[in-house]
N, C-alpha and C positions, 0 to 999 in steps of 0.2 A: 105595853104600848098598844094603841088602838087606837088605829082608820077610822075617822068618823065615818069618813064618807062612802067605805065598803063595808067597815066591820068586821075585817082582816086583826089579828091580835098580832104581836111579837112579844117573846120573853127575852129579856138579857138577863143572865146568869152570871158574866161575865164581872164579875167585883169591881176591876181595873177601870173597864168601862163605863161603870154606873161611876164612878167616884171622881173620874178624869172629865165626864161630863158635868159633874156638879158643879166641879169647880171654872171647869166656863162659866156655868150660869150665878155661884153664890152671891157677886158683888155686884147685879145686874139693880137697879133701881127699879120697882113696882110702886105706881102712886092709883091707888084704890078709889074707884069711880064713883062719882055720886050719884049716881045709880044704882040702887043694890036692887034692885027689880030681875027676878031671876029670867034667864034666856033658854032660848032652845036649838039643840044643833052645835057641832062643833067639828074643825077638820085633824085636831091631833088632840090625843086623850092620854095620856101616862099618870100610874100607880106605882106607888113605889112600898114594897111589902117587904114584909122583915117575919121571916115563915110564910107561915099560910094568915097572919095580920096583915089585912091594905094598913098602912102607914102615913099615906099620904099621896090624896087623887089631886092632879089638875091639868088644866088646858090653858093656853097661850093668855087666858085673861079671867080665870078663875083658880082660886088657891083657896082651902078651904073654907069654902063659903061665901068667899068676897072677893066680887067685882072689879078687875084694876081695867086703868086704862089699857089702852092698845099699845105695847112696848115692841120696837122692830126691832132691838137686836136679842131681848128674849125669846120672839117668837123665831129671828133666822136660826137662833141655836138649837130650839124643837126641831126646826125645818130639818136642819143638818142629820139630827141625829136620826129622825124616820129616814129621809132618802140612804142614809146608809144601812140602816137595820133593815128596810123594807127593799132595800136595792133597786129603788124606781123616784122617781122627783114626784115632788109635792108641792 
């Protein structure tokens, strides 16, 4: 996980946690923007690595490589999971 806007990282280790968060987020709907013009800047960054392999980067409105709309209850469920991991609101 990773602060855009400090630059601060966190690691969950936690198996439980990564897999109970998923499944918040797996049946969430993303409809991908006609905009594919890439952006700059973001406030929450998560990788999800399987070893020392990235697996799989994205932020609130990119997934690998593509642009979605702006989804708010994908994004509260990042929100959640930084202010707990980072123990401060975002």
């Amino acid at each position: 996980m990773l602060d855009g806007s400090s630059g601060e990282k966190k690691v969950i280790e936690n198996q439980n946690t990564i897999k109970e968060w998923l499944v918040l987020i797996k049946d969430i709907q993303l409809v991908p923007d006609d905009n594919q013009e890439g952006r700059v800047g973001y406030i929450f960054g998560i990788s999800l690595f399987k070893g020392e392999e990235n697996r799989l980067g994205f932020t609130p409105d990119h997934i690998n490589k593509i642009y979605y709309k702006s989804n708010p209850e994908f994004e509260e469920q990042i929100r959640k999971l930084f202010n707990e991991q980072f123990g401060r609101e975002f």
